[in-house]
N, C-alpha and C positions, 0 to 999 in steps of 0.2 A: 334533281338539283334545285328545283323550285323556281320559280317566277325569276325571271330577269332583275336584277341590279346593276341598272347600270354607273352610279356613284362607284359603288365599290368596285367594279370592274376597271373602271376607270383607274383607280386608287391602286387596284392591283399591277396594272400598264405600267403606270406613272412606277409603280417598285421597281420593274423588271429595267425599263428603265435608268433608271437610278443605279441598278447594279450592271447593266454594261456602261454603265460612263464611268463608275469605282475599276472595274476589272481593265480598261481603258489607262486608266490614272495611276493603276497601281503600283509600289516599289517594293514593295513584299509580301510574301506569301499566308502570314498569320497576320498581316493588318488588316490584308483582302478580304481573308475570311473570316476575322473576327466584323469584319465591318459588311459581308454580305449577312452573315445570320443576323446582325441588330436591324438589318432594312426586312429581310425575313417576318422576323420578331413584329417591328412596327406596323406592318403593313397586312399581316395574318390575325394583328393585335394579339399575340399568344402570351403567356404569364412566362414561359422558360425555354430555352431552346438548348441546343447540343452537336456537337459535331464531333462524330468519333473516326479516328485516322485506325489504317489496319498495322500490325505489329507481324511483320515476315516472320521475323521467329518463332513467336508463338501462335499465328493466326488469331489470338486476342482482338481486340475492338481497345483500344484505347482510348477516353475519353479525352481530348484534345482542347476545344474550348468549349464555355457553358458560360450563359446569359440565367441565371438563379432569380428567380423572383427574392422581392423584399425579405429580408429577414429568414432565408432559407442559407445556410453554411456546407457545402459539400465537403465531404470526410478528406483526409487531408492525404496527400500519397498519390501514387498509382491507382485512376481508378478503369480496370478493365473486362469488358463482356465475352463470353467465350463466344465463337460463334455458332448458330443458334439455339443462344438462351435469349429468352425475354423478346418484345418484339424487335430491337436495336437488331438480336443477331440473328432472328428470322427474315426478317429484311436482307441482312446480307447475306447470309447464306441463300438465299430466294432471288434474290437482284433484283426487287420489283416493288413499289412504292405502297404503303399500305397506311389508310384509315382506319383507327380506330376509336370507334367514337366512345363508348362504354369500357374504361381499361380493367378493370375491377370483373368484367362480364365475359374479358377475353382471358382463355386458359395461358394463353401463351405471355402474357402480361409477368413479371419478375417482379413481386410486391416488396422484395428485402431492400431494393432502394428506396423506396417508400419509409420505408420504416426507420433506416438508419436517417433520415434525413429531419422527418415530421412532415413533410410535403404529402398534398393528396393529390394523384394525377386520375384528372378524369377523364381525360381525350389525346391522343396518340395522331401526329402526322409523321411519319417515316418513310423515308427516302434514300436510295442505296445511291455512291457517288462511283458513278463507272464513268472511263475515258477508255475510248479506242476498244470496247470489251472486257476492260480490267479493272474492277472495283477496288479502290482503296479506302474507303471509306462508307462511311450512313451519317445522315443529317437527320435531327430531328427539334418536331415540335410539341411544347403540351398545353393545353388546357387553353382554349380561346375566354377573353376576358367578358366579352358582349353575350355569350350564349353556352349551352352545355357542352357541345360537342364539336367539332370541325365539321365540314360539309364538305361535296364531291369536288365543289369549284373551288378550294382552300385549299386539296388534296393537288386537283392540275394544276393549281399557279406553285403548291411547293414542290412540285415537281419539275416544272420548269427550273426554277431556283436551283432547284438539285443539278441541275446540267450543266448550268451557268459556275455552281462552283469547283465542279468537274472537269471546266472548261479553261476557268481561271484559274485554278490548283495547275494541272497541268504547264499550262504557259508561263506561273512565274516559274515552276520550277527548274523547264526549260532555259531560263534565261537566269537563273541563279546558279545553273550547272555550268552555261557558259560563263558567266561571271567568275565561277572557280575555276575553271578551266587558266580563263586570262590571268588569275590571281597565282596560280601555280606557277605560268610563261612566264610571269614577269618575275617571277621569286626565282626560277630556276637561270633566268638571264641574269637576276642581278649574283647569284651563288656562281656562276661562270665568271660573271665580271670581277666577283671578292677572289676569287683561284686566280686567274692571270693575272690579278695586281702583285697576288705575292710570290708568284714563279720565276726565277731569276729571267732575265731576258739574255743575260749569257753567264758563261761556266767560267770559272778561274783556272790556271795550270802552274804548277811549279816547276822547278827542275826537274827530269825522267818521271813526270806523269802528267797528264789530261784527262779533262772525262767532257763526256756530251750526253745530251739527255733528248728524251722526248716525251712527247705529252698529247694522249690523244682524248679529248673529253667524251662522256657518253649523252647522251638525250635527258638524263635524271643525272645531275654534277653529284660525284661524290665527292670522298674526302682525299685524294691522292695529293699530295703534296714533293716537291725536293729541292734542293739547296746544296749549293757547296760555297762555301768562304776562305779565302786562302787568311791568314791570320802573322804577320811578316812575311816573310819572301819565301819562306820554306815550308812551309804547314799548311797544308791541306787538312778541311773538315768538310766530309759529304754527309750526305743524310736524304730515306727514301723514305716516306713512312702513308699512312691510311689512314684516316679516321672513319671509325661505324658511324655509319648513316649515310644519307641523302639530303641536297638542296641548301639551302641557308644555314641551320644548325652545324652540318659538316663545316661549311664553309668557316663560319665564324671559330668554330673548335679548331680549324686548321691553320686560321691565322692568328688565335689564339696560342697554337701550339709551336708554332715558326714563331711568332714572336719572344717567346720564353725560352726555345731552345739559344737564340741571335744572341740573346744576352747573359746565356750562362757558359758559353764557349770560353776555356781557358788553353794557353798551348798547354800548362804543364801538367793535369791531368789528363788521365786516361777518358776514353771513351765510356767505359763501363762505370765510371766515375761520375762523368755529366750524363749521362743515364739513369743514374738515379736522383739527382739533383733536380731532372728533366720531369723525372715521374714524381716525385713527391711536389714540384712545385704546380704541376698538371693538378694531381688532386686536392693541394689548399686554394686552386681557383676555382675547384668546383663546375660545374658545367654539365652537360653529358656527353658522352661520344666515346670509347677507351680510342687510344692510337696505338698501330704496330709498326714501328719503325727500325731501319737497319743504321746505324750511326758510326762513322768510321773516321779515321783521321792515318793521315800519312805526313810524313815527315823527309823530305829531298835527304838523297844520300843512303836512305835505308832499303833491305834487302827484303822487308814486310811490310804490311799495315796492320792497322789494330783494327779490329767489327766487333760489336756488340749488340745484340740480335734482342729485342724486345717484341713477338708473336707475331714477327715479319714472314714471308717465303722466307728462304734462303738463299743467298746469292749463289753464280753458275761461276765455276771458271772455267774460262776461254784459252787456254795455252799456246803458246808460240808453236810448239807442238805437242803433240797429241790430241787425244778428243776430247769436246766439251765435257765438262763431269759438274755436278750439284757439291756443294763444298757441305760437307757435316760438321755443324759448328754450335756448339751450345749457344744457348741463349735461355730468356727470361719471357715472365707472361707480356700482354700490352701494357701500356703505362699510361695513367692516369686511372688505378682502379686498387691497387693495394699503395699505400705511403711505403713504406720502409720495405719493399723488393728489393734485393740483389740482384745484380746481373752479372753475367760471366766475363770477362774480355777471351776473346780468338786473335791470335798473333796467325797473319796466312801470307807466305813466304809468294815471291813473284821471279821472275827474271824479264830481261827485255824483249821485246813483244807481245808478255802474256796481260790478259784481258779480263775483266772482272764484269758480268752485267749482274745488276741488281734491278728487282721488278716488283708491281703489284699483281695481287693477285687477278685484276682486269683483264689481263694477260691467259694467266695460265686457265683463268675459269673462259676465255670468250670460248660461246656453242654456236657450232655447226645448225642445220639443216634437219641434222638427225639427233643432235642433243649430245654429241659426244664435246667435250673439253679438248682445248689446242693443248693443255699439259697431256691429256689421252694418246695423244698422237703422236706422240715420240720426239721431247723436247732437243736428245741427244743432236738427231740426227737433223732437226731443223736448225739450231744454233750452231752446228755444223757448215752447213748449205748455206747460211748467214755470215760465217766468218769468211767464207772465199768472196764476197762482197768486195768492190774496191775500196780503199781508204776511206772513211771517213763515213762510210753507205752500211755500216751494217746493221742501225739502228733503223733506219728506213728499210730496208730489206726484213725485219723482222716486222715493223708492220704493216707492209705489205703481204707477208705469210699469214697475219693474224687475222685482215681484211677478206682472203682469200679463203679462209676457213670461216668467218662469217658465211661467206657466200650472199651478199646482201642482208642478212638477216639485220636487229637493231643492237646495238652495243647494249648491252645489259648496266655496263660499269666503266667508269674511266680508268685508263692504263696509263702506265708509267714509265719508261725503262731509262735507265741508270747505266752508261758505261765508266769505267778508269780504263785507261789503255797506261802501262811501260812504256816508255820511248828511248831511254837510253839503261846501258847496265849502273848498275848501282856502284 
């Protein structure tokens, strides 16, 4: 190692130093580290340094940041080391710190950086960046400015260095994963908050109908959306509908898409009419997300409703009597993804006491314990078991059934359900 130095040891302290008070200070993880390899750099007095982060996909070495002497340019792109080629990826494949004083002398040495650059490297410090036993990286240095080659005590203080950025990598990362974490909570609170402002807080009813709804959110807010508007005294418009996606995006698409539907509602059009008026004005606003929605409109005094199905479920009916049954009803793709789609209209005859639930698919997809779907399990014979429900309970009775087939597990997706009940003959 040679004779004692104690200046420069000193000097080396005072670095180490220097970088727990940065890793201490710091707010991010590439300022850290571009600002431990310049103290590196100064205090090693080396001409160029490097830090390469590891690439999980390919196992590559990706060159991350670089400290270039004067008037040196590195090639522009992607620059990546397989692992072990050259000493960078013997280092890491090896996990152990290496001197080399002579690079030109060492076989293991990758002269093609050399070359592409015009740089002459004549001494090698490298150093593999492991935390907890898990390398993700190598640090290095070249060419000391004072002398030909590195020394043994240049090798242990960048060695140290190397632990330290191991140490501080780690920990911001740590604390920039919680930071996304809280950035996520607070997005997916405020996408719950944008859903309940635009969910009616109550139902309207006309003459010989009513409807009630429920609304159960999941842990990730989707895009569920419903609404009914009575429009005079006699006309009912309902509407259940889904937007693709999660979190904020859903949300804003969903009161983008309540908003557009509120304002193109006419009584004297058909469903399948503002349908399409719905869908083409969905895609001149642009956005992302398609929606599937089920859009209906009733009129007091009549013996049907009109539904027009755009890549919704399909609604169930509930009969006064007989058994639940799935209603087979044409319909069209989601809207907001072709302009000029047609859609079908379905006229679906009722008498007094029969029931209509309309749902998302939150519903039919919640999984069990064992992965089977609550539609798997025999929807017949549950919306069954649900209608002997007292008045007004059978929307709470159904998710209760849906909770119970959870079995605890986490709601995957927010559900919806949609009833109209008859209450007198037409």
């Amino acid at each position: 190692m040679g004779p004692p130095d104690p200046e420069r040891e000193l000097s080396m302290y005072r670095g180490l130093l220097e970088v727990s008070h940065l890793i201490n200070g710091a707010a991010d993880s590439q300022g850290l580290l571009r600002a431990i390899l310049e103290v590196a750099q100064r205090v090693l007095d080396a001409d160029a340094g490097s830090l390469f982060l590891d690439d999980p996909g390919t196992g590559d070495l990706v060159l991350t940041l670089a400290l270039a002497p004067d008037g040196i340019r590195l090639p522009e792109g992607r620059i990546a080391v397989p692992a072990g080629r050259g000493i960078v990826g013997w280092v890491a494949q090896h996990g152990e710190p290496e001197l080399v004083a002579d690079a030109y002398a060492d076989p293991r040495f990758f002269r093609a950086a050399d070359e592409k650059t015009g740089y002459r490297t004549r001494s090698i410090l490298c150093a593999p960046l492991v935390h907890e036993r898990s390398r993700f990286g190598v640090i290095q240095m070249l060419n000391p400015r004072g002398k030909p080659a590195f020394d043994a005590l240049d090798l242990q203080v960048f060695t140290a260095y190397a632990q330290m950025v191991a140490t501080a990598w780690s920990r911001l990362r740590s604390i920039e994963e919680r930071e996304r974490q809280a950035l996520m909570e607070r997005e997916v609170e405020l996408a719950a908050e944008i859903q309940r402002d635009l969910l009616p807080a109550s139902l309207p009813a006309v003459p010989g109908c009513r409807c009630d709804a429920r609304y159960r959110p999941a842990r990730t807010v989707g895009g569920d959306f419903y609404s009914a508007l009575r429009i005079g005294a006699e006309v009912l418009w309902f509407v259940i509908g889904d937007v693709a996606g999660k979190g904020i995006p859903a949300s804003l698409r969903m009161a983008q898409s309540v908003g557009i539907l509120h304002a193109i509602l006419d009584t004297t059009i058909s469903p399948a009419l503002v349908m399409e008026r719905w869908n083409r004005a969905l895609c001149a606003q642009g956005g992302t997300g398609f929606v599937t929605a089920i859009l209906g409109r009733y009129g007091a005094g009549e013996d049907a409703l009109e539904l027009t199905l755009a890549g919704h479920p399909g609604p169930w009916h509930l009969p006064h009597a007989g058994a639940p049954h799935p209603l087979d009803l044409p319909g069209g793709p989601p809207i907001g993804l072709i302009p000029e789609t047609r859609y079908p209209l379905a006229r679906v005859p009722f008498v007094h006491g029969d029931r209509m639930l309309l749902l998302t698919d939150g519903f039919l997809e919640s999984r069990g314990p064992g992965g089977a779907s609550l539609e798997d399990t025999g929807l017949e014979a549950l919306f069954g078991r649900a209608s002997a429900a007292p008045d007004g309970a059978l929307l709470d009775a159904l998710l209760a059934a849906e909770a119970t087939h959870r079995d605890g597990m986490t709601a995957r997706d927010d559900l919806t359900l949609l009833l109209l009940e008859w209450t007198s003959a037409s």
